[in-house]
TORDO-987460 format. One record per residue: x, y, z of N, C-alpha, C, O in turn; residue in three letters. Coordinates in steps of 0.2 Angstrom, whole numbers, padded with zeros to 4 digits, always signed. Layout:
BEGIN
XYZXYZXYZXYZAla...
//
This chain:
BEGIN
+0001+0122+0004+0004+0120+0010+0010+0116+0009+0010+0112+0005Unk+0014+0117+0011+0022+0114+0011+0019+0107+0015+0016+0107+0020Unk+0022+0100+0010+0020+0095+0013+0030+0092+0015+0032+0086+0014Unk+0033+0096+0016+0040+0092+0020+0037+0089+0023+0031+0090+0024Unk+0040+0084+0027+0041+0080+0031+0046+0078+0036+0052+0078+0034Unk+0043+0074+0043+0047+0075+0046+0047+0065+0050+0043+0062+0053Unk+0053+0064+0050+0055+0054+0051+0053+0055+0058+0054+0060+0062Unk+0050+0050+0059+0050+0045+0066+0052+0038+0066+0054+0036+0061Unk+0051+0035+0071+0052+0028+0071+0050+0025+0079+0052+0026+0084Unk+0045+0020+0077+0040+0017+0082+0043+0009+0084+0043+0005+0080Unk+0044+0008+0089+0047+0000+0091+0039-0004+0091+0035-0003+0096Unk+0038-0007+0088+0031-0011+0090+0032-0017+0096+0038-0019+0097Unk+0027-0021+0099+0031-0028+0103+0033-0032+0099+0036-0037+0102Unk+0032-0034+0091+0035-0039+0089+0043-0037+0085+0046-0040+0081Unk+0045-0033+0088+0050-0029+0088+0053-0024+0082+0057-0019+0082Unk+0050-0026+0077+0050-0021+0072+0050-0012+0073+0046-0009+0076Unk+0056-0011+0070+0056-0003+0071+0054+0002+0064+0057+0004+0058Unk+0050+0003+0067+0045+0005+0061+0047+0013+0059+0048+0018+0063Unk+0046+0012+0052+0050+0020+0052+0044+0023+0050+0039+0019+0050Unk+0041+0030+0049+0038+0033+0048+0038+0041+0045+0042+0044+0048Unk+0034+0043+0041+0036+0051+0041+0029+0054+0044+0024+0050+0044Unk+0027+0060+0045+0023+0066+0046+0022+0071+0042+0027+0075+0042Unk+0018+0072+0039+0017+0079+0033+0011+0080+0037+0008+0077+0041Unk+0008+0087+0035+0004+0094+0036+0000+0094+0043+0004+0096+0047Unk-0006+0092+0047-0008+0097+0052-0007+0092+0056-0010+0087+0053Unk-0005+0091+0061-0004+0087+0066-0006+0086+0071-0003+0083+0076Unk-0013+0091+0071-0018+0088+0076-0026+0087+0071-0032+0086+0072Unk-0023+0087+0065-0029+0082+0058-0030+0075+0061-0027+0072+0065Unk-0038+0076+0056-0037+0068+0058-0033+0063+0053-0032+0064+0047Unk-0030+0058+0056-0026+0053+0054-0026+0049+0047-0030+0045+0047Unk-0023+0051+0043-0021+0047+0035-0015+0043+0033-0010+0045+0030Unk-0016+0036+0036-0011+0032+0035-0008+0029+0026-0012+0029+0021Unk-0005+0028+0026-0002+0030+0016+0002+0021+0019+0005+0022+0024Unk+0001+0017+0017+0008+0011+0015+0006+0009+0009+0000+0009+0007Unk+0012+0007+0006+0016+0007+0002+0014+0000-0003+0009-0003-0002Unk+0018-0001-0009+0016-0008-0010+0024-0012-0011+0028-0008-0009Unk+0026-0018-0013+0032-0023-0013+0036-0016-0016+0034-0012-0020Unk+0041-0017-0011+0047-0014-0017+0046-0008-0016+0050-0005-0020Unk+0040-0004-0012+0040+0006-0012+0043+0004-0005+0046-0001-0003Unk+0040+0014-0004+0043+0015+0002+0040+0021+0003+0038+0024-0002Unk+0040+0024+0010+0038+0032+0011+0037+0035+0005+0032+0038+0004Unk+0041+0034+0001+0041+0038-0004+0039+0039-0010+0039+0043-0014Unk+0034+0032-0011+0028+0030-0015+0025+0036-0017+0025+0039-0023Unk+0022+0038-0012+0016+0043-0009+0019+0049-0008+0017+0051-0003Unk+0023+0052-0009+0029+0061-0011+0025+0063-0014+0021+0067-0011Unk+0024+0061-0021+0019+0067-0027+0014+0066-0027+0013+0063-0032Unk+0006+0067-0022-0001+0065-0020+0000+0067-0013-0003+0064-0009Unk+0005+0071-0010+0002+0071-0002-0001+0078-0005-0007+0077-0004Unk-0001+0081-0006-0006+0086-0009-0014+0088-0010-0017+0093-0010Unk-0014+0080-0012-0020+0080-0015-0025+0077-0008-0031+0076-0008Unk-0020+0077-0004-0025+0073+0003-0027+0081+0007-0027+0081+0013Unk-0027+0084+0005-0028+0091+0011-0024+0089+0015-0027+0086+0019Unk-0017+0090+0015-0013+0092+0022-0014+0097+0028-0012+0096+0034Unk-0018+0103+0024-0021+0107+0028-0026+0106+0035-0027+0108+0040Unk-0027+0101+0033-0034+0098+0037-0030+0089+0041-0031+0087+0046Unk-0026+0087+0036-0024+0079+0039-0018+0080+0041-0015+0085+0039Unk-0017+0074+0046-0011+0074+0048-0007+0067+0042-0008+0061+0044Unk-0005+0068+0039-0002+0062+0034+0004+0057+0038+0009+0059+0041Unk+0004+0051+0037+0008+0049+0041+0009+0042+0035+0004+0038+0033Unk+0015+0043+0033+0020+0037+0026+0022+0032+0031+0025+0034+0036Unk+0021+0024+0030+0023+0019+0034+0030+0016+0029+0030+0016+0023Unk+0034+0014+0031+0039+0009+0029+0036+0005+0032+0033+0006+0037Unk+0038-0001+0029+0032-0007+0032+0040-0011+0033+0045-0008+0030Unk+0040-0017+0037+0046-0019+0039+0048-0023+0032+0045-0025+0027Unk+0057-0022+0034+0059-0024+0027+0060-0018+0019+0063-0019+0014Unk+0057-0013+0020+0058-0007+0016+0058-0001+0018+0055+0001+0023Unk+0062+0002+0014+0064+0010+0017+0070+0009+0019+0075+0006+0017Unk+0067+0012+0026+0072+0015+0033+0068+0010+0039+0070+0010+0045Unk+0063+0004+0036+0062-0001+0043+0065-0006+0041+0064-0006+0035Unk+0070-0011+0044+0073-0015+0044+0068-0022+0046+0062-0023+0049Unk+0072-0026+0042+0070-0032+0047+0072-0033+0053+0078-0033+0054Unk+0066-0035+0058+0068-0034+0066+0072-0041+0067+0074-0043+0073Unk+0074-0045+0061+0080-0049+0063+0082-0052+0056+0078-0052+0051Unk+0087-0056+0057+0089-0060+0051+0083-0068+0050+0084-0071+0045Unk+0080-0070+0054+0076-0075+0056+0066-0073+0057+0061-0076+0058Unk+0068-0067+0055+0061-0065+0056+0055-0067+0049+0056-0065+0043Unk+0050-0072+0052+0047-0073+0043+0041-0068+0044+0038-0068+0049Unk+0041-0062+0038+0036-0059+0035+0029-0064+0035+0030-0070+0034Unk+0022-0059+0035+0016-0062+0035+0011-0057+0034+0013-0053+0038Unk+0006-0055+0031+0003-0052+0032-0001-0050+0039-0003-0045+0041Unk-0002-0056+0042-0004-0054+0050-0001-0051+0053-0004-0047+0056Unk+0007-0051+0053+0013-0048+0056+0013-0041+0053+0015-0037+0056Unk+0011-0040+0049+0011-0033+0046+0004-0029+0048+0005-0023+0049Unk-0001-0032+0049-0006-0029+0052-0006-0028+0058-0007-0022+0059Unk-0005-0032+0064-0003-0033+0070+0003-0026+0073+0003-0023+0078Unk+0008-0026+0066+0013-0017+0070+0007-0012+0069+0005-0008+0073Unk+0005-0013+0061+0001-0007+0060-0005-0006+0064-0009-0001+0062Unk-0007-0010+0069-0012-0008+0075-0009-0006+0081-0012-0004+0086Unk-0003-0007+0082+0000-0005+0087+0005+0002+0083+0006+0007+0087Unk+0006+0003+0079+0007+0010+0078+0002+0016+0077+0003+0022+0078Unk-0003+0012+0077-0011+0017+0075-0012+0018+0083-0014+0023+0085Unk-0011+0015+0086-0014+0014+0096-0009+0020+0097-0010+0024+0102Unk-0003+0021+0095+0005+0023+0094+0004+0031+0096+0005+0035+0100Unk+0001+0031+0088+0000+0038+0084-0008+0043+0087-0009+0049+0086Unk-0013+0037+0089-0019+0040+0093-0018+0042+0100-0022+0047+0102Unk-0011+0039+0106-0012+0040+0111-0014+0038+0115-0020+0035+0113Unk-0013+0038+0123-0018+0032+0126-0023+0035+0126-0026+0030+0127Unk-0028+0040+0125-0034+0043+0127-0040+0040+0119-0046+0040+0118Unk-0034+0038+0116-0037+0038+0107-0036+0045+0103-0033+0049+0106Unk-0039+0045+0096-0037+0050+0092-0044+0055+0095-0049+0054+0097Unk-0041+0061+0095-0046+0068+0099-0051+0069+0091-0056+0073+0091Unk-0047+0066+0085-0050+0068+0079-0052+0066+0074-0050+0068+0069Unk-0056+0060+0076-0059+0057+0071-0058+0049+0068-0054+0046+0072Unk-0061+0045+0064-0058+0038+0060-0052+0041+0058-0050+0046+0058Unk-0050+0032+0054-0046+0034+0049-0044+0034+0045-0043+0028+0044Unk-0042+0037+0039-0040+0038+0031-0038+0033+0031-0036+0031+0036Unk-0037+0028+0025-0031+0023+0024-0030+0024+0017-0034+0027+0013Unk-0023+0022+0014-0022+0026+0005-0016+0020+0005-0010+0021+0006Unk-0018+0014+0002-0016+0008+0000-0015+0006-0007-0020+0006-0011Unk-0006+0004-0010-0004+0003-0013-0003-0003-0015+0003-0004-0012Unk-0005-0007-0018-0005-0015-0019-0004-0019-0013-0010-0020-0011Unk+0001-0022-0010+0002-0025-0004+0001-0021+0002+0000-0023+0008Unk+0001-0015+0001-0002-0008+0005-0009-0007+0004-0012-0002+0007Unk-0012-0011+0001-0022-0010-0001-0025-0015+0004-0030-0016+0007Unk-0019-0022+0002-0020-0028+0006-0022-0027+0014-0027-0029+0016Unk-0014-0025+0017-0014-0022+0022-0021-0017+0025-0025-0017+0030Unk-0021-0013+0021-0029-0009+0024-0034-0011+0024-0038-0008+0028Unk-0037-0017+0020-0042-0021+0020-0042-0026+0025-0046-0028+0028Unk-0037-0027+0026-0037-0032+0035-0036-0029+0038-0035-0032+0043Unk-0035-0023+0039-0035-0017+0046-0044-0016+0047-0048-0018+0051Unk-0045-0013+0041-0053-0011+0041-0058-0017+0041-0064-0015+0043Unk-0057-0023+0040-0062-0028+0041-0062-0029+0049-0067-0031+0053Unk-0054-0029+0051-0056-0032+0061-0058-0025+0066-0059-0027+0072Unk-0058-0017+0063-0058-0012+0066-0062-0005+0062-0060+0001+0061Unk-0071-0009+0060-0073-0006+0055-0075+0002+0055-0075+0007+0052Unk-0076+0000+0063-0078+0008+0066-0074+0014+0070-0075+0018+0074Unk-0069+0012+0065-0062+0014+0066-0061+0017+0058-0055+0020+0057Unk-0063+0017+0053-0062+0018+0046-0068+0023+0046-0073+0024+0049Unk-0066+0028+0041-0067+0034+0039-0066+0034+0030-0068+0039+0026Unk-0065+0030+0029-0063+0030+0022-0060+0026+0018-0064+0022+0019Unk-0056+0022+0012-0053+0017+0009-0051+0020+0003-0055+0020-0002Unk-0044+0021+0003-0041+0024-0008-0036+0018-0008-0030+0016-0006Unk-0040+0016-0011-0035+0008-0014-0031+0009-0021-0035+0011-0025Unk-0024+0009-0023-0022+0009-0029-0018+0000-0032-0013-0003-0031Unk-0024+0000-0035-0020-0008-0039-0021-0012-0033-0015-0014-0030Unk-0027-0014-0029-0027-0018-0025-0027-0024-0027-0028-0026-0033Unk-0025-0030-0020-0024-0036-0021-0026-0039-0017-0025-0036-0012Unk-0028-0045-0017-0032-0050-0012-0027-0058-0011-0021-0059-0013Unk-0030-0062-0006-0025-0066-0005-0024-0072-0012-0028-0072-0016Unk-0020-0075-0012-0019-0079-0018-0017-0086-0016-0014-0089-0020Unk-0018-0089-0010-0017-0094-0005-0020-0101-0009-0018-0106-0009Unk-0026-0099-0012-0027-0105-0016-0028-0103-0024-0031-0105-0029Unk-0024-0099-0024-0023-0101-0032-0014-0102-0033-0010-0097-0033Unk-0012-0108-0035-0008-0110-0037-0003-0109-0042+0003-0110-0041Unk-0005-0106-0047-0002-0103-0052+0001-0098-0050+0007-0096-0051Unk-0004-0094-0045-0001-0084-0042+0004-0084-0037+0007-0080-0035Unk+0003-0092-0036+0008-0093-0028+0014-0095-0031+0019-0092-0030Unk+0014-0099-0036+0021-0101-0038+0025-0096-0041+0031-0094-0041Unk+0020-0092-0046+0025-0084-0047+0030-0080-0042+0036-0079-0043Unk+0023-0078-0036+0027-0076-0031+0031-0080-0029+0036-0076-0028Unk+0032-0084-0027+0036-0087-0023+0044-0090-0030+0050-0091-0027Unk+0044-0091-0032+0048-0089-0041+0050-0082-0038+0055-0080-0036Unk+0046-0079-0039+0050-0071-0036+0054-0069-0029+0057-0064-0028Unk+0053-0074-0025+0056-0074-0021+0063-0075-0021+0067-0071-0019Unk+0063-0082-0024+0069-0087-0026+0073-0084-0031+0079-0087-0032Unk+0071-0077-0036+0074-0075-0040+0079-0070-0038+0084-0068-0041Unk+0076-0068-0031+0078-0062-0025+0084-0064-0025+0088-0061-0028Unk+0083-0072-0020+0091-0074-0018+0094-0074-0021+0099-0070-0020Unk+0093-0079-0027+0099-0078-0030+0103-0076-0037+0108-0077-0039Unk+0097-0072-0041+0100-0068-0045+0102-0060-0041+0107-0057-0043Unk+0100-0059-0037+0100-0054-0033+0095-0047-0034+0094-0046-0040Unk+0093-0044-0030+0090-0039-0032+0087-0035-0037+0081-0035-0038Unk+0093-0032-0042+0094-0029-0048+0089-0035-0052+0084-0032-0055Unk+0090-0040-0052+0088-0044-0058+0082-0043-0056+0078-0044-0061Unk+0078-0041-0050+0070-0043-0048+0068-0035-0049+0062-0035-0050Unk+0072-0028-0049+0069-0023-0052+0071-0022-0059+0070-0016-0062Unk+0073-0026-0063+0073-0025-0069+0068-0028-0072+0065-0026-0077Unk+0065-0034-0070+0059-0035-0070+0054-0031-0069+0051-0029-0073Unk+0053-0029-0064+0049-0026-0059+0047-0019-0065+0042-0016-0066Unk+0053-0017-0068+0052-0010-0072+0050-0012-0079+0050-0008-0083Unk+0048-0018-0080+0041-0023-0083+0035-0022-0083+0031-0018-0085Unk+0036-0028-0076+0030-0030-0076+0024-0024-0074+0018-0025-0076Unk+0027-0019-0070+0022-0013-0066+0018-0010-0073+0012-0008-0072Unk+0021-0009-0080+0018-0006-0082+0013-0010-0090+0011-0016-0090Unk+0013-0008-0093+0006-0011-0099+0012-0014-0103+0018-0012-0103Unk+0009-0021-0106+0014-0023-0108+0013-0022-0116+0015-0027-0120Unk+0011-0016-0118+0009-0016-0124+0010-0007-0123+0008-0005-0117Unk+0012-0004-0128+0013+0004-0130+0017+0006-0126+0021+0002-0123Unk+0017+0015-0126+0023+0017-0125+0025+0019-0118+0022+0024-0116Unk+0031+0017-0114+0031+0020-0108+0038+0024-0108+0043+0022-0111Unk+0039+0029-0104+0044+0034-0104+0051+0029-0099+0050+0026-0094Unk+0057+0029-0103+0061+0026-0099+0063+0027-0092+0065+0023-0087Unk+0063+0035-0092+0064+0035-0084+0057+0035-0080+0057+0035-0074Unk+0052+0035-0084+0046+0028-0080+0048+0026-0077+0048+0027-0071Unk+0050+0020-0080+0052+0012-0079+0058+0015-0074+0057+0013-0068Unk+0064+0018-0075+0069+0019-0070+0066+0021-0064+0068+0019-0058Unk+0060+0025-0063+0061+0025-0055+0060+0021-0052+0063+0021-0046Unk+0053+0015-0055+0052+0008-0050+0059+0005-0051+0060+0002-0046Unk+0064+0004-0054+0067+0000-0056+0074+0002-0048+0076-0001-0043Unk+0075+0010-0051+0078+0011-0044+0077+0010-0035+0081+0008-0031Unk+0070+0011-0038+0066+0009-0028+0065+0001-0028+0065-0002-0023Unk+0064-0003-0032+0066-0009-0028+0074-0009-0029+0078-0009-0023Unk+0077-0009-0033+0085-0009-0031+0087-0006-0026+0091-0009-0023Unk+0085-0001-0022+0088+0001-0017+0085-0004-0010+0089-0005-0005Unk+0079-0008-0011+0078-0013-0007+0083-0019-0003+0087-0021-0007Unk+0082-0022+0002+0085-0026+0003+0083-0034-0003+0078-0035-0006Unk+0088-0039-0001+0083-0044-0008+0081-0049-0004+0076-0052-0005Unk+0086-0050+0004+0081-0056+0007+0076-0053+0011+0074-0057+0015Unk+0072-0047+0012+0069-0043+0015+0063-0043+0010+0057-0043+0012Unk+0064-0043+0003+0060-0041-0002+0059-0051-0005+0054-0051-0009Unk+0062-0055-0003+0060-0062-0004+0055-0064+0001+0051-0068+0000Unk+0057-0061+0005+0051-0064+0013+0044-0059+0011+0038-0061+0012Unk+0045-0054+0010+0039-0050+0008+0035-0054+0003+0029-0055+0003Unk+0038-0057-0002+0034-0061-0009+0034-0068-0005+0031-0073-0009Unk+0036-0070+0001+0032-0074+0002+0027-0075+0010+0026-0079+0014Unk+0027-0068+0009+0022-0067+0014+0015-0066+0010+0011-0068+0013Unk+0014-0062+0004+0010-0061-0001+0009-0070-0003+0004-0072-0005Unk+0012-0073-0003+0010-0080-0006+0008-0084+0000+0005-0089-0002Unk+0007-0084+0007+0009-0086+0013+0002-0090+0012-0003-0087+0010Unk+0001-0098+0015-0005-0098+0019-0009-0095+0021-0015-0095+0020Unk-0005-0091+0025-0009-0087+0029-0013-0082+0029-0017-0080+0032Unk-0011-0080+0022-0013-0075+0020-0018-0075+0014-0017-0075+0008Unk-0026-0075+0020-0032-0077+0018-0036-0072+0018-0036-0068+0023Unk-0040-0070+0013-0045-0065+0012-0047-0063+0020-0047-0068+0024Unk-0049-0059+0022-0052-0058+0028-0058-0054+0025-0059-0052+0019Unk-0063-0053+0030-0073-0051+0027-0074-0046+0024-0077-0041+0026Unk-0072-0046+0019-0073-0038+0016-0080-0036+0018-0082-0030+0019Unk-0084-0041+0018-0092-0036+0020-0091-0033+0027-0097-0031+0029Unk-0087-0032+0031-0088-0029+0038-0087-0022+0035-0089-0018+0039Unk-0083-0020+0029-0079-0015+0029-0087-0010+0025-0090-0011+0020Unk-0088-0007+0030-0092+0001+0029-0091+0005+0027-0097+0007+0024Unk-0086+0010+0026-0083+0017+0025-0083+0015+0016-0081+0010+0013Unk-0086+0023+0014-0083+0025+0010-0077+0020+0006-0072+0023+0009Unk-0076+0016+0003-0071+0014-0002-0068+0016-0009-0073+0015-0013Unk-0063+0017-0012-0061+0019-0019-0057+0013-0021-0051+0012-0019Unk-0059+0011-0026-0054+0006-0029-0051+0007-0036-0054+0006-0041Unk-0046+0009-0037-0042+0013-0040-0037+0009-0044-0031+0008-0042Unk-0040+0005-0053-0037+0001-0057-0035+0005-0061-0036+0011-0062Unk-0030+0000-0064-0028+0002-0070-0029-0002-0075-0027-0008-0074Unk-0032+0000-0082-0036-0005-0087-0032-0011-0088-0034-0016-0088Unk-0026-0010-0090-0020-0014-0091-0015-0014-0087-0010-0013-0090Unk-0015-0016-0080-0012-0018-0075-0011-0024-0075-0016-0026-0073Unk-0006-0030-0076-0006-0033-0075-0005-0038-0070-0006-0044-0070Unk-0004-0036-0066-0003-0037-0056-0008-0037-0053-0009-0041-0049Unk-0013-0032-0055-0018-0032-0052-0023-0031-0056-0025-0025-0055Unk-0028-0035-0061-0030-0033-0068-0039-0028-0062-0041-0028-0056Unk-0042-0025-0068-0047-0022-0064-0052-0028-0063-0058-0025-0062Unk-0053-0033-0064-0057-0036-0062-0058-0037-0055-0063-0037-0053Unk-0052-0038-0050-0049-0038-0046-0054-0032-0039-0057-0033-0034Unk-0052-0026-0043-0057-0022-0041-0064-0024-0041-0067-0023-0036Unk-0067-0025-0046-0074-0026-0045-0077-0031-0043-0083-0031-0043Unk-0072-0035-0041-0073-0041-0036-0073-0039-0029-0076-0041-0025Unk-0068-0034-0029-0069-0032-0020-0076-0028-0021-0080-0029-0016Unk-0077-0024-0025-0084-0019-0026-0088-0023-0025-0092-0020-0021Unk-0090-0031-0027-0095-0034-0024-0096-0036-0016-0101-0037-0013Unk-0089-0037-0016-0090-0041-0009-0089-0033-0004-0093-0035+0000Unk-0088-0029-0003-0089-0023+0000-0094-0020-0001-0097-0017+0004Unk-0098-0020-0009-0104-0018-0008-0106-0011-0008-0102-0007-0012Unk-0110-0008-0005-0114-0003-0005-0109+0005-0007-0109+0009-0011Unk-0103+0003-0001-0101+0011-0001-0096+0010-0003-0091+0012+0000Unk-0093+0006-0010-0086+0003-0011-0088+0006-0022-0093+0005-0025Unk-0081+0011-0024-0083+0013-0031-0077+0013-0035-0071+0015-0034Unk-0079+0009-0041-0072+0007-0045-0070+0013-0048-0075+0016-0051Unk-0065+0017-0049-0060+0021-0054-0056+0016-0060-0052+0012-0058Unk-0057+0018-0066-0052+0012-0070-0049+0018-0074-0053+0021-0077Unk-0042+0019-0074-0037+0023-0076-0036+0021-0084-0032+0016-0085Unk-0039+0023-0089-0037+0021-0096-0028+0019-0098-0024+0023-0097Unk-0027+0014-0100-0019+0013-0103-0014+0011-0097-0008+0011-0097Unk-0018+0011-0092-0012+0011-0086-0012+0005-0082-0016+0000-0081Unk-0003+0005-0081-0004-0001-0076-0003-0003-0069-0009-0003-0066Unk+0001-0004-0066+0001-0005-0059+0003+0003-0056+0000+0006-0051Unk+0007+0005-0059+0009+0013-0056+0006+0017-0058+0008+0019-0064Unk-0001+0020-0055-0005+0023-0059-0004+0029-0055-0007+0034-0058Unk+0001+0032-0050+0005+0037-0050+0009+0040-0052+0010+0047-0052Unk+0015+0036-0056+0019+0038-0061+0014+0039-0069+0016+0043-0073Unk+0010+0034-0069+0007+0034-0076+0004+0041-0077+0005+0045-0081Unk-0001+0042-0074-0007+0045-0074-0008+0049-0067-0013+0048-0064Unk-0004+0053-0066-0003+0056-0061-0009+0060-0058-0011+0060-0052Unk-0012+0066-0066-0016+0071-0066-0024+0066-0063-0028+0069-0059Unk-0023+0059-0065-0031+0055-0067-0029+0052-0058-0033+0053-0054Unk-0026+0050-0058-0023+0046-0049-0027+0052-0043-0031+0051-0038Unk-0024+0059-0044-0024+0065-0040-0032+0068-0041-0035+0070-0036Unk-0034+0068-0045-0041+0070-0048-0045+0066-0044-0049+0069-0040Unk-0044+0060-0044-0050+0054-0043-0049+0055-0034-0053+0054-0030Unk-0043+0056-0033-0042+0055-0025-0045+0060-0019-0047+0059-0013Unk-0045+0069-0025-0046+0072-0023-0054+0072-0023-0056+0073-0017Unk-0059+0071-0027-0064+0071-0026-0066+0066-0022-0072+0066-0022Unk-0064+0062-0018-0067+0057-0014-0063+0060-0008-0067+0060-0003Unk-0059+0062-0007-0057+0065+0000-0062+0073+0002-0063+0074+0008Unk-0062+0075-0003-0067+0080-0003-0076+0080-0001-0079+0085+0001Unk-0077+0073-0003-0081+0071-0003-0082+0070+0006-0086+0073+0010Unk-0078+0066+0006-0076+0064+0015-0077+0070+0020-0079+0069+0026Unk-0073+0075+0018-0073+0081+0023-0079+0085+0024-0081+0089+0029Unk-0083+0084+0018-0090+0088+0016-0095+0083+0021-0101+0084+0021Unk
//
């Protein structure tokens, strides 16, 4: 099925104008895809396939601050609550006032975008149909070490500027040991460069925020996929099997051999395999 797509853009009340795209059936039920620091819609391009668009309606978020969504001001501080809070108001958005005629809903979270889905799905369990986490992350509010990096990365934003934070970035994403292909590394390298840096500074410190405090992972019921990579260092798999405890019963670790946080670009064939048989699973 041809997965083009086609842009929207949602004003929420905290004024964020939320960009979005649509791929395949568009009276499916709902599969929302965000992103992680530094993606964008376009994270999730090569895997919209693997989600049966035949049957979903797929819907790519820019989350505020990347893409084509802006920050809804020059004064706006990023938060994971503020991030959660649009992404329920774009889902009320995209269901209509009557609700969705079809179904829970998918969610297909990419590190800060796994984050985001796990606090969607703990305050709105029976609303959840599903969970594909890639390189998920949890809050780091009390650990001080993870807070001072992030927040080092923010301050690197400002003022080395951008560039200098996707040249790292086309680092740290991948194992820091063996061999990875250069224009690998150039794509991350490109997609945060093309980011804003004080947009992409507020983001790393909304990821370090107080506020941004584990929420109950045991409410979350649905089907979950946690999707590591052996040698990710951002997200190592232990990470996963820590959420696999605290979730519990219908939550299942995937560990991608040799891979690191882009386990779309690394391991594409192993990323798309694992996705499809749990989505498969879900429609059965």
């Amino acid at each position: 099925m041809n997965t083009s797509s086609t842009s929207f853009f949602y004003k929420t009340p905290n004024g964020t104008n939320l960009h979005f795209t649509q791929t395949g059936n568009p009276s499916g039920p709902l599969v929302v895809l965000l992103h992680g620091l530094g993606g964008s819609t376009k994270t999730f391009k090569p895997i919209l396939q693997s989600l049966s668009p035949q049957i979903h309606r797929l819907i790519c978020v820019d989350l505020e601050g990347f893409g084509q969504t802006p920050l809804s001001s020059p004064s706006t501080t990023l938060s994971v609550p503020r991030y959660v809070d649009d992404l329920e108001h774009l889902v009320a958005h995209l269901q209509g006032p009557l609700g969705a005629p079809s179904g829970k809903l998918l969610f297909v979270g990419h590190s800060l975008g796994s984050i985001i889905s796990m606090h969607y799905a703990s305050k709105h369990p029976d609303q959840i149909r599903g969970l594909i986490l890639l390189g998920p992350g949890r809050s780091i509010a009390h650990i001080p070490a993870a807070r001072e990096r992030m927040l080092g990365l923010a301050v690197k934003a400002r003022t080395e500027g951008i560039q200098a934070v996707a040249d790292m970035a086309a680092i740290s994403n991948f194992p820091l040991k063996g061999t990875v292909p250069p224009e690998t590394r150039q794509v991350i390298r490109e997609a945060v460069a093309s980011c804003d840096a004080e947009a992409y500074a507020k983001a790393c410190e909304a990821i370090a925020g107080v506020d941004h405090l584990d929420p109950d992972y045991s409410s979350i019921c649905a089907p979950t996929l946690l999707l590591a990579g052996s040698h990710d260092v951002i997200s190592s798999p232990q990470i996963s099997f820590g959420l696999q405890e605290l979730i519990r019963d219908n939550a299942q670790v995937k560990v991608l051999g040799g891979i690191g946080h882009q386990m779309i670009l690394q391991d594409f064939e192993g990323t798309t395999d694992a996705i499809k048989i749990f989505v498969e699973k879900l429609v059965n």
